[in-house]
C-alpha positions in Angstrom: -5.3 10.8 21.7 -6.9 10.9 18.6 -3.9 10.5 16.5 -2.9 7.2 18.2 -6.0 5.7 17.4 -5.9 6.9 13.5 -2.4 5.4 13.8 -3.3 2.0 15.6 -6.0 1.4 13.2 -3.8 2.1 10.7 -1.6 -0.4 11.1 -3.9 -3.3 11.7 -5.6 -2.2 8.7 -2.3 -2.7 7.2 -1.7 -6.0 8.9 -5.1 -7.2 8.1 -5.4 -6.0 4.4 -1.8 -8.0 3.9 -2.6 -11.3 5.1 -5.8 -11.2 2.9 -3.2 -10.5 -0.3 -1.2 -13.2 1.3 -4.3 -15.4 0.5 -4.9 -14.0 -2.7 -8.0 -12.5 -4.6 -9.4 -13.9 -7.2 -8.7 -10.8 -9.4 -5.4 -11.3 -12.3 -4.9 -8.1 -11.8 -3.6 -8.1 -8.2 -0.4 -10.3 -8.2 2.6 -9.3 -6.0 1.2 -6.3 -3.9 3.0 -5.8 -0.7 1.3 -3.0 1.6 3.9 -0.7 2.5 1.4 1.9 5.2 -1.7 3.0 5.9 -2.6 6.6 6.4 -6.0 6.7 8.5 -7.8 10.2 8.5 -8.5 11.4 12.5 -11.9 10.8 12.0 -11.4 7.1 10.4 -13.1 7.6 7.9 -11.2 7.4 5.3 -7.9 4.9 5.0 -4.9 6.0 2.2 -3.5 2.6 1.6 -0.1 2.8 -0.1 1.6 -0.4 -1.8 4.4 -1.7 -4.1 4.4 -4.0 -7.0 6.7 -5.4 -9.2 6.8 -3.9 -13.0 6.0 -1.1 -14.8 3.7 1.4 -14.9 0.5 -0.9 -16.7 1.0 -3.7 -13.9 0.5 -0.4 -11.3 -2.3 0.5 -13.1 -3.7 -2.8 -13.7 -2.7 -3.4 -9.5 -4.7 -0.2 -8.5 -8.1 -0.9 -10.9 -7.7 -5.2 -9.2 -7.5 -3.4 -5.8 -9.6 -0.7 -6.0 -12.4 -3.1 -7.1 -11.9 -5.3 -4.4 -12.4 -2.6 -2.1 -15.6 -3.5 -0.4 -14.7 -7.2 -0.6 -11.7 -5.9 1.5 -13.6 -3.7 3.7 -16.3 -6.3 4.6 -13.4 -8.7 5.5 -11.8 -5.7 7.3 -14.9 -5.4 9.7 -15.1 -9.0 10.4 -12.0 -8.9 11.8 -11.2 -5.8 13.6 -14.9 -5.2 14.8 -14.8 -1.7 14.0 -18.8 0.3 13.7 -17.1 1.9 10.9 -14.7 0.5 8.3 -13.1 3.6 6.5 -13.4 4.0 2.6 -10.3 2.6 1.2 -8.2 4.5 -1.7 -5.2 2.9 -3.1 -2.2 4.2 -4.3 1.2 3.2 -5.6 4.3 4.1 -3.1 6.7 5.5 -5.4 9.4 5.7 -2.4 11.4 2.8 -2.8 11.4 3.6 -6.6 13.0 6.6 -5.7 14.8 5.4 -3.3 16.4 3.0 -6.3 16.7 6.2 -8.6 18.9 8.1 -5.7 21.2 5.2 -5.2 22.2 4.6 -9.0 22.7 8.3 -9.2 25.1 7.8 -5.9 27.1 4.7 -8.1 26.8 7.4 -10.9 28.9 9.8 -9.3 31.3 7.2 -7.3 32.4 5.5 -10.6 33.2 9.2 -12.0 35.2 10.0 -9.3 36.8 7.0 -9.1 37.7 7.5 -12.9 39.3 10.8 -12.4 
């Protein structure tokens, strides 16, 4: 039971947290973000909130100090909307998946191309 709630919360946090990006912060540093999950703990108390951007590894870093600042902006907004007592603590942090996701496929062309050489 338990679990169903961390996960339902979960993903309106992740609906919720994505149409206020969709508006945009005032921070520079948050540009392109899509929100990719949100891991709630059991107790809720404490929301994982993994995302994309585009570029390298400064725009992540530059992404994660915008976000991470706008955390209680975020939160505040959060409890507005889902009427929860208890908003959990946000952490952010980049989802490396479809990065190495990317890295698996050109290794997969790699290897096609060879063969298709010999």
């Amino acid at each position: 039971m338990q679990f169903q709630r961390s996960h339902r919360v979960g993903e309106q946090i992740q609906k919720e947290i994505s149409a206020l990006l969709l508006r945009g912060l005032k921070d520079p540093r948050v540009g392109f973000v899509t929100i990719t999950e949100v891991k709630v703990t059991s107790d809720l108390g404490l929301a994982r909130v993994y995302f994309t951007v585009m570029g390298e590894e400064q725009a992540r870093r530059q992404t994660v100090q915008g976000l991470t600042s706008a955390a209680p902006y975020l939160r505040r907004e959060l409890a507005k909307r889902l009427r929860l007592r208890h908003v959990p603590e946000l952490i952010f942090e980049f989802d490396s998946a479809l990065e190495y996701g990317n890295r698996i496929e050109s290794l997969l062309q790699e290897i096609k191309q060879k063969e298709e050489h010999d």
